[in-house]
Phi, psi and omega in degrees: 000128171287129233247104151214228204232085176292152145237110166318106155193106180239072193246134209286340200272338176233165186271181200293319179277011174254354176269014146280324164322299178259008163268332179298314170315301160311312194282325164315281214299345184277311196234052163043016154190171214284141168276142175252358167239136168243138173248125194245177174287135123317152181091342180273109204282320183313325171292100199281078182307153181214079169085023185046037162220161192192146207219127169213158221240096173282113134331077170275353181199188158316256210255358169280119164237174181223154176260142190247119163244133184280133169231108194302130154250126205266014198253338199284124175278155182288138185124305173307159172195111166267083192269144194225166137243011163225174165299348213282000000 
């Protein structure tokens, strides 16, 4: 079993980088270091897809940042956000 983190927010009011923002962020403090994949629903118009994958660059600290790369998943319900650090 692969080890990460799901997360629930499906709130209209914020955007797609702060809720990666703060879900990459929850997964550090649980599991001591930055996730590098989020598997997010297939379908999401918000997401500039390449090949159903896609990368985008969190602001996480003073001076930190991470790159997270997004993978349309079709198991993912709208909302979920799994973050890992590889795909499989």
């Amino acid at each position: 079993m692969q080890q990460g983190l799901l997360l629930y927010d499906d709130d209209p009011k914020k955007s797609l980088l702060a809720v990666l923002e703060a879900a990459a962020t929850r997964h550090h403090e649980r599991l001591g270091y930055w996730p590098r994949v989020c598997h997010v629903a297939e379908g999401r118009k918000d997401i500039a897809w390449a090949d159903d994958r896609a990368r985008v660059t969190l602001t996480v600290g003073n001076p930190c940042s991470v790159v997270l790369t997004l993978v349309a998943n079709k198991a993912i319900r709208p909302g979920y956000y799994w973050l890992c650090i590889s795909e499989v």
